[in-house]
N, C-alpha and C positions, 0 to 999 in steps of 0.2 A: 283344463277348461279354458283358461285365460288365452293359453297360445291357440289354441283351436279358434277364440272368438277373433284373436286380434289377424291369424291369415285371412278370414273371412271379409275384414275386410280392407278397406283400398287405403290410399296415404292418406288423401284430406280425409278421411273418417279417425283414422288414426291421430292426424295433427287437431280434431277439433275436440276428442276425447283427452289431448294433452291439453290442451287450452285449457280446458273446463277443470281439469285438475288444478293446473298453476294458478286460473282464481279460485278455487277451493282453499287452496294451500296459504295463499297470500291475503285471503278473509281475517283468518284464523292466528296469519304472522304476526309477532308483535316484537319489535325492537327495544331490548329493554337499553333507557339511556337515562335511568336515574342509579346513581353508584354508590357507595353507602360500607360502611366496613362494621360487618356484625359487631365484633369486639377487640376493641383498638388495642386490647393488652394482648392479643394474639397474633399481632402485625410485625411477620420481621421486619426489623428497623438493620439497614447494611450500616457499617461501622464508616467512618471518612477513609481516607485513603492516607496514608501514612506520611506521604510527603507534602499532603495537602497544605498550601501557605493563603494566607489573607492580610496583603498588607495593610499595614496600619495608618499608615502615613504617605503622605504626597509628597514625594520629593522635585528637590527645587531643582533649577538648571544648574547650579552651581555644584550642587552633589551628583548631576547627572554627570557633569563633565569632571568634576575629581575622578569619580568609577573610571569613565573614560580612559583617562590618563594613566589611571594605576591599572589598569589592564595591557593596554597599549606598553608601558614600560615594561610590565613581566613576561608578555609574549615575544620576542623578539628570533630574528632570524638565524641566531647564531645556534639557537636550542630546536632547528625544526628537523633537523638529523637525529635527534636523542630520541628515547624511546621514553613513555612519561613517568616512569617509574627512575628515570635516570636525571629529569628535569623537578618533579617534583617530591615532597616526601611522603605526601598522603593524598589521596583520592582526589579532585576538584567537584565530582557530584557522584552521587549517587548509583550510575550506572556503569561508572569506571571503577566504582570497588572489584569488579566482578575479574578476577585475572590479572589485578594492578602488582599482585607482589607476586604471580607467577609468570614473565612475560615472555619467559622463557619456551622454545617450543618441546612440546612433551616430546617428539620423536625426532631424532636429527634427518638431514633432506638425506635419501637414500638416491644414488645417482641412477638406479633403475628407473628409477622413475620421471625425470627430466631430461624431457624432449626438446635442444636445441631446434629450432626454424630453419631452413634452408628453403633457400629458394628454386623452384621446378620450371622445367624450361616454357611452361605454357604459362607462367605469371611474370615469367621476366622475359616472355615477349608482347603480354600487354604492357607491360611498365614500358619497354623502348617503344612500342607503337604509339604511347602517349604521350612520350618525351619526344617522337621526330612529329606529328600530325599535330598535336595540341588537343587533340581528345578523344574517346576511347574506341576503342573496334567495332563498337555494339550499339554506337550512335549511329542513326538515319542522318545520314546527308544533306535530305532536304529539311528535315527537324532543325538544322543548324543554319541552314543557309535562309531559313524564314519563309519558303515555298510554300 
């Protein structure tokens, strides 16, 4: 019945029959924005987070800059080839436990699989087009010359 009445009739008939709805509808709306928790002993309560810290104390420049130094002294450039399991004896945080005493790879490199790069004759004739012109084959002329 409904589709019968609504071919019958034309769009603005249609569009003022929606009108009259959406202030129907929005009379009757109500936003509810007071929030309120029935009963508080049935409130999951989420636990902190495990690595959660709250310092306690303000530190001064002079302990900023000891840290400093005693970091600076233990990182140094002789140890940045070693792998950290070979520089240190146990973990520095939390997210290097993960693999620190395994760092070994589970599968040795299989040569099937390692694809030396070589170079193809249509990239080592941009590389020399670049190297005699000063820039590359695919630049507009007058883009460069400021026309």
């Amino acid at each position: 019945m409904a589709s019968m009445i609504s071919k019958k009739l034309d769009e603005v008939a249609r569009n003022s029959v929606w009108e009259e709805h959406v202030k129907k509808e929005n009379r009757v709306l109500t936003l509810g924005d007071s929030f309120h928790i029935a009963d508080a002993r049935k409130l999951n309560v989420l636990p902190e987070k495990p690595n959660r810290m709250v310092p306690t104390s303000n530190l001064s420049p002079e302990m900023v800059q000891k840290a400093t130094e005693l970091l600076t002294s233990m990182s140094t450039l002789k140890d940045s080839d070693k792998l950290p399991h070979e520089i240190y004896a146990l973990p520095r945080t939390a997210n290097s436990e993960y693999g620190f005493f395994s760092s070994k790879p589970l599968v040795p490199p299989n040569p099937m699989f390692e694809h030396k790069t070589k170079m193809v004759d249509v990239t080592e004739y941009g590389n020399t087009y670049v190297r005699m012109a000063g820039i590359g084959p695919y630049v507009r002329k007058d883009a460069v010359s400021g026309k």
